[in-house]
Steps between C-alpha positions, in 0.01 A plus 500: 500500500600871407322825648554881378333809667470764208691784589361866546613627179315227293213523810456885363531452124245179455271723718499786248527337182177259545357804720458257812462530897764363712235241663396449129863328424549141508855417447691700769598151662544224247621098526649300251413119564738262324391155510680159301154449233223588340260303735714669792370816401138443481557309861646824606244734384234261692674534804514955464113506406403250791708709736420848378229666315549596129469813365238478211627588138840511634606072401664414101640178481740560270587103495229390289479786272858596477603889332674542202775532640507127647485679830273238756410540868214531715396862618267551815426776766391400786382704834753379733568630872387834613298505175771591308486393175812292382598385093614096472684386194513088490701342273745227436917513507452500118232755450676718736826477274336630224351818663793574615786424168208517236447243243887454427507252823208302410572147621239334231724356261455280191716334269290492236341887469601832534830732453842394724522763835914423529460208696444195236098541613277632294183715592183369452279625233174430712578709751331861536813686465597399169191528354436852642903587353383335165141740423780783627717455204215432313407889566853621422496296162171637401512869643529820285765664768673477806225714705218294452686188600599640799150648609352187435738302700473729783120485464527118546769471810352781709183421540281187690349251304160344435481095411249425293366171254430373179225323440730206461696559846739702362660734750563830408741782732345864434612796689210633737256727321551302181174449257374230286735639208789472704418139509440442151855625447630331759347181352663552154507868274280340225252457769526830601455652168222319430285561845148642483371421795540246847360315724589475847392243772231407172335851519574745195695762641637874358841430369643832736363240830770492750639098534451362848724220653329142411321608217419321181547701186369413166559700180270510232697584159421655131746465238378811343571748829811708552580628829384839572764768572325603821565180605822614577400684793282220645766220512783491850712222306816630299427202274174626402532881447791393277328279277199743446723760414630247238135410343435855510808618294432183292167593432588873407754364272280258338276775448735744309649196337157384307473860460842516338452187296182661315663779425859320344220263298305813374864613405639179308126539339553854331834390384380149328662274747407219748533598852653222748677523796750264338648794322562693819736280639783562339476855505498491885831653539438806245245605661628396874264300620555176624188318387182512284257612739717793588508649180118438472455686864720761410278566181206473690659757764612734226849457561607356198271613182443248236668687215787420738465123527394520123856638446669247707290171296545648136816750480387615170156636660393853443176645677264645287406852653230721408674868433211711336335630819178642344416169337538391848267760663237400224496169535470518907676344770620103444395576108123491634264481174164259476437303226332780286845680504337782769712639765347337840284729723475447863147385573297654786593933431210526269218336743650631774421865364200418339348368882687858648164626482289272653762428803508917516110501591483278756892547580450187778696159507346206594615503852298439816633673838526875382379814502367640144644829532836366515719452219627136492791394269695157439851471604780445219511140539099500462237249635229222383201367600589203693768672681442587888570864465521815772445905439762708613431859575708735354472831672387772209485227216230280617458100563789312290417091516770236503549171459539312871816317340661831389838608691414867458253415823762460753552895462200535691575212768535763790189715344181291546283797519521553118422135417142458397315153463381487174296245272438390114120644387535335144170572286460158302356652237702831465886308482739696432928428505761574748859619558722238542909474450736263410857436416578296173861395413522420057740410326610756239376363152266625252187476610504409842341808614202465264499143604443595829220776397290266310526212830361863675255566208363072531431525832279853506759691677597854404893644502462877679845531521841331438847590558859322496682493835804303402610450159799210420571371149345205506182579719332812647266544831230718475200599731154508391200654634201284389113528526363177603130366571592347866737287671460195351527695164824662565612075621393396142677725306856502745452096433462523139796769475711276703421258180591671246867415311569885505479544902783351749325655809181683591334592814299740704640839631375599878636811586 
């Protein structure tokens, strides 16, 4: 047996860093209780809890469930004379040797398994230790950079753990506070990648549930889900936050990269040849990339344009550039003519001032919750019937409504005597359209943007406005400002956008 009375130093510090009372601390005295086995041990702790009373949620035996680390021992507080409470540690001469050289003096040797330690022995791979030392070079192997290796190894040694099951008895060591993504990861990455959902103790649970010791944890899996970025900030494992910042850099790749690929096909297309990523490879180093998705991601990025890769394939290639800039301005942006040979017109302009007149008499929008002798206005980012919505009142300029989604709200977080609770009052058989904006990313071919008018003009939208936000050489992002009939409206046409060969990316603007 060993004892150790903590000193007043470490008395002072443990009392203000876990914000404690002196009669709240339990390990001022503490006993170490060697013993010759395993069976010894349990014996032991009998023979503590028969003679003094336990202190509840204060016993981990760390024998049956060993840590990472290999570390094993039994942990207990009991109430012992003059109710003070005092820590126990039992272990065996073995156990004992490897809390206090670490896993270098392990005495469970095998012949057959494992690495030499400098002795003729060789470690174990079964034990804890080895497997804990193997996922950590697995981290360093498969990290971006030195930082988030070392967070997420400090993540994993400083903090308690969790034990939890598979369905088939599997057990699994999480740090506490760990959720039911942690343990997908923990179980294997493609598991984690794949999680949707998870079921714990046989109940459905939310996948941000905190893990309890003991329980069972089943995942339930999709092939076609990719981890969520804000999944990042749910997850306590280094492990996990790693590998979803992999799938999500993956998944922004793979996006640019079919992006890219479209727009290197529509290229090999203008100049009569076949497009395959075959002929990219050996170009690699002249452009300095070092594979075939990288060149396609840097296209898709706007890194690299495709007159540039065009170059690199054929060295003979010249781009054909349009030079007479009134031809240009006649023809319209992307060379936008319809199939009578007219210049395109942006639909919408013409009803919308030939309705000024009616709107001007009754000068009301179909919105329930306000005052008629205010003015009341859509914000920029506009709103639809279907969306919950809420009237802001601008001092001097009247009631302007917003979407509930829109990020221009949290402006007026601290003012919630200007929000007003307001409703939809759509007349059936009066419709009429409303404001809504998006974002559409095209590639840069002739065409695309009357493509994209005439997917508009199919689905009974109108174009109010359009401009071009970012312009590349191979693609452009605009923002347009659309008239739509409702909701589910504005749904349909962003789905059949989204479908259209012209259109990498399209989606809704909120603020």
């Amino acid at each position: 047996m060993k004892s150790r009375q903590k000193k007043p130093w470490s008395v002072f510090r443990k009392m203000e860093t876990k914000a404690l009372s002196f009669e709240q601390l339990s390990d001022i005295f503490g006993f170490r209780v060697v013993v010759g086995s395993v069976e010894d041990c349990y014996r032991a702790l009998g023979a503590i809890h028969t003679t003094w009373s336990m202190v509840p949620g204060r016993f981990k035996d760390y024998i049956s469930t060993p840590k990472q680390n290999d570390y094993r021992s039994i942990h207990t507080t009991i109430v012992g004379p003059s109710s003070q409470r005092v820590e126990l540690q039992i272990r065996t001469k073995e156990m004992n040797t490897v809390a206090e050289y670490g896993v270098a003096a392990h005495s469970i040797y095998k012949d057959s398994a494992g690495k030499t330690n400098g002795t003729g022995h060789q470690i174990s791979k079964e034990t804890n230790a080895y497997g804990w030392l193997r996922r950590t070079i697995e981290q360093l192997a498969e990290g971006d950079n030195p930082e988030d290796f070392l967070e997420n190894t400090r993540l994993e040694l400083f903090q308690d753990q969790v034990f939890c099951f598979t369905p088939k008895g599997r057990l699994i060591a999480l740090p506490r506070g760990a959720t039911p993504i942690d343990f997908a990861y923990a179980v294997h990455t493609d598991v984690g990648d794949q999680c949707v959902g998870s079921k714990v103790n046989g109940r459905i649970m939310p996948l941000m549930t905190e893990l309890k010791n003991g329980d069972e944890v089943e995942i339930i899996r999709s092939k076609a889900q990719v981890p969520p970025a804000a999944w990042e900030s749910i997850v306590v494992t280094g492990k996990a936050r790693a590998a979803i910042r992999r799938a999500t850099k993956n998944a922004i790749r793979k996006q640019y990269s079919g992006l890219g690929a479209r727009i290197l096909e529509r290229a090999f297309e203008r100049t009569g040849k076949v497009y395959s990523k075959e002929s990219l490879k050996p170009v690699l180093p002249r452009l300095a990339r070092k594979d075939v998705e990288d060149v396609l991601a840097s296209v898709g990025r706007g890194e690299l344009s495709s007159s540039d890769v065009m170059k690199a394939v054929f060295p003979d290639y010249k781009e054909e550039r349009i030079t007479q800039a009134p031809k240009a301005r006649e023809e319209g942006w992307f060379n936008l003519r319809n199939a009578a040979g007219m210049l395109f017109q942006i639909p919408g302009r013409a009803a919308r001032k030939e309705k000024q007149e009616d709107k001007d008499k009754s000068d009301a929008l179909p919105i329930r919750g306000v005052r008629g002798d205010l003015p009341v206005r859509f914000a920029p980012e506009g709103a639809v019937p279907g969306d919950r919505i809420v009237g802001i009142m601008q001092p001097g300029s009247g009631i302007t409504i917003y979407p509930i989604q829109s990020p221009s709200l949290t402006a007026f977080d601290d003012q919630p005597e200007r929000w007003i609770d307001v409703r939809w009052d759509i007349d059936e058989s009066n419709k009429e359209r409303f404001p809504a904006r998006v974002s559409v990313t095209a590639i840069n071919a002739p065409g695309s943007l009357a493509e994209i008018a005439q997917v508009v003009a199919a689905n009974d939208a109108n174009i109010h406005t359009l401009s071009m936000i970012r312009t590349a050489p191979d693609f452009t992002e605009m923002l347009i400002d659309l008239e739509v009939w409702d909701l589910k409206h504005l749904n349909r046409l962003l789905s059949q956008l989204k479908a259209n060969s012209a259109v990498s990316d399209v989606r809704r603007v909120n603020g």
